[in-house]
C-alpha positions, 0 to 999 in steps of 0.5 A: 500500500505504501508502495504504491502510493510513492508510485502514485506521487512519483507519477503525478510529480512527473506528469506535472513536471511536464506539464509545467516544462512549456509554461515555463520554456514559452515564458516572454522575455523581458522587455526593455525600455528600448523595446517599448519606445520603439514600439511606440514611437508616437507616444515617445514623440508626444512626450517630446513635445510636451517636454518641450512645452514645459521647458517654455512654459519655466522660461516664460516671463508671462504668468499667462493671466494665472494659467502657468502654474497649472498648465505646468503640474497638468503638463508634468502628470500628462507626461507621468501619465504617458510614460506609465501608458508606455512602459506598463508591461515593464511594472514600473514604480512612479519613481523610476517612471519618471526617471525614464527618457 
């Protein structure tokens, strides 16, 4: 009886052993930074260019009637909120998010 259950345990030990071998084998590789701005050209330029944006909006002399600030922090959490689009699939944290060029 005893045997017969190290059998039973070997058995299923091996079957899933198979089982789990192409899981494991077709795993997806890693994806760079690179990979995905690559893939997604538009979304790289529009950050550019809303980059760009920010940087004359700082120079700027005007306060633009009152809008300045707000445009800024609009236009800082739309590029935080495009780059965190484009590099979902690497599980970035906010931080290194915005670390990313």
């Amino acid at each position: 009886m005893k045997t017969n259950r190290i059998l039973m345990a070997a058995v299923l030990a091996g079957a899933l052993g198979f089982v789990a071998a192409p899981l494991v084998a077709s795993a997806a590789p890693e994806l760079t930074i690179q990979q995905e701005r690559a893939a997604h050209p538009r979304i790289v330029e529009a950050i550019h260019h809303m980059q760009e944006a920010l940087h004359e909006l700082e120079a700027a002399p005007d306060d633009f009637g009152g809008n300045k600030a707000r445009a800024m922090a609009d236009t800082r959490q739309a590029i935080h909120s495009l780059k965190k689009a484009l590099y979902f699939r690497l599980k970035l944290d906010d931080a290194a998010i915005d670390r990313a060029e």
